[in-house]
C-alpha positions as CSV (number, residue, x, y, z in Angstrom):
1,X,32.2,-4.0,-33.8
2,X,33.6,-1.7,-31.3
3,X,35.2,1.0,-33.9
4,X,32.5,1.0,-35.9
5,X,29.9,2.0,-33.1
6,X,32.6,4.5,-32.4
7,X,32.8,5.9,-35.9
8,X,28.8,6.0,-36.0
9,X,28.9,8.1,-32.9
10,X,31.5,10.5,-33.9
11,X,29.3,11.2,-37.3
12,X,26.5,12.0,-35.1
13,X,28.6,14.0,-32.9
14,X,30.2,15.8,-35.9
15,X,26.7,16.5,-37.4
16,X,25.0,18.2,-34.3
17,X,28.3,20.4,-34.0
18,X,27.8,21.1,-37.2
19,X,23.9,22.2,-37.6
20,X,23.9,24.2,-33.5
21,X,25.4,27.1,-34.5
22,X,22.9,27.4,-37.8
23,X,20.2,26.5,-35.4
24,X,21.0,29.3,-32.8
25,X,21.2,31.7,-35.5
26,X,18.0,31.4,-37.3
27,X,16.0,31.0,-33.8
28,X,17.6,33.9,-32.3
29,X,16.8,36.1,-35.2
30,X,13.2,35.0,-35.3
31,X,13.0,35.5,-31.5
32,X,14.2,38.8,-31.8
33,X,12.3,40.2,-34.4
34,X,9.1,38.7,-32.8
35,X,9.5,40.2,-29.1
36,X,10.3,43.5,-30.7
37,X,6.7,43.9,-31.7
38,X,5.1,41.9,-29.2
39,X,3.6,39.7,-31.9
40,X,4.6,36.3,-33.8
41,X,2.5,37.2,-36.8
42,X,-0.8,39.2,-38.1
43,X,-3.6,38.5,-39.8
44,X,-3.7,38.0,-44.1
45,X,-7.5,39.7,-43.6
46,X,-8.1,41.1,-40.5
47,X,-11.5,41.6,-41.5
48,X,-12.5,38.2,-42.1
49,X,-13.3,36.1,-39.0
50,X,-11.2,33.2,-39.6
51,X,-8.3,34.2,-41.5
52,X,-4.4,32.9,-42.2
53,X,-1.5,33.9,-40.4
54,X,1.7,35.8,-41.9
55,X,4.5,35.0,-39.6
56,X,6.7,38.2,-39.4
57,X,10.1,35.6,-39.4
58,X,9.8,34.1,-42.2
59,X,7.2,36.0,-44.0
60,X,5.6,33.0,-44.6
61,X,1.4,32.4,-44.7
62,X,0.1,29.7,-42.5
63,X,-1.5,26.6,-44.1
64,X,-4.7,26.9,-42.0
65,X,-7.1,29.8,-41.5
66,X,-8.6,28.3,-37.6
67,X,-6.6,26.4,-34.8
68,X,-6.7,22.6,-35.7
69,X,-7.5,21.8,-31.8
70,X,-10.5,24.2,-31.2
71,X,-11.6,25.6,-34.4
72,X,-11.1,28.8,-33.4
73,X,-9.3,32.1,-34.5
74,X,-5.6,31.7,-34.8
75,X,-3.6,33.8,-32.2
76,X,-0.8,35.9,-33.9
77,X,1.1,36.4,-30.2
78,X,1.6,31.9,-30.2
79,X,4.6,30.7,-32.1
80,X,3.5,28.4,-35.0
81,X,5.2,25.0,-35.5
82,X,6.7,24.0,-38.4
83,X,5.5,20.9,-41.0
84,X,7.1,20.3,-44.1
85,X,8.7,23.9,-43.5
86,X,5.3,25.3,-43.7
87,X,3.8,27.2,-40.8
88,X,0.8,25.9,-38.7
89,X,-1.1,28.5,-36.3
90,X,-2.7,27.7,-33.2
91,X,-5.0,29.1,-30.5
């Protein structure tokens, strides 16, 4: 019982030593790109009200058009999070 809780703990060892340095790499190249202009993203229509999100990262559009807590315009200057590797704005 012993070795294999030892073995199972290794794996998990091996596997976050494995995935940090991929980790650091994309978020330090987001983060970079992001505080060079100030902004985490800009608008798909800046003339509509509500509109999406293009994250400068990733180039990728956000899967909601208002903030899911107030209903509000999305701020391009907040870092989204991530579901389902799709990007969700926020106010």
């Amino acid at each position: 019982m012993r070795k294999l809780f030892y073995i199972n703990v290794l794996t998990a060892a091996q596997c976050v030593a494995t995935l940090l340095p991929v980790q650091a790499a994309m978020a330090g190249e987001s983060t970079m790109k992001s505080h060079e202009r100030g902004v985490f993203a800009e608008f798909v229509s800046p003339g509509d009200s509500l509109s999406a999100l293009r994250y400068l990262d990733t180039e990728q559009v956000s899967i909601n058009d208002r903030c899911p807590i107030l209903k509000g315009r999305l701020n391009p200057k907040m870092a989204p999070a991530y579901v389902n590797g799709r990007p969700v704005g926020f106010c």
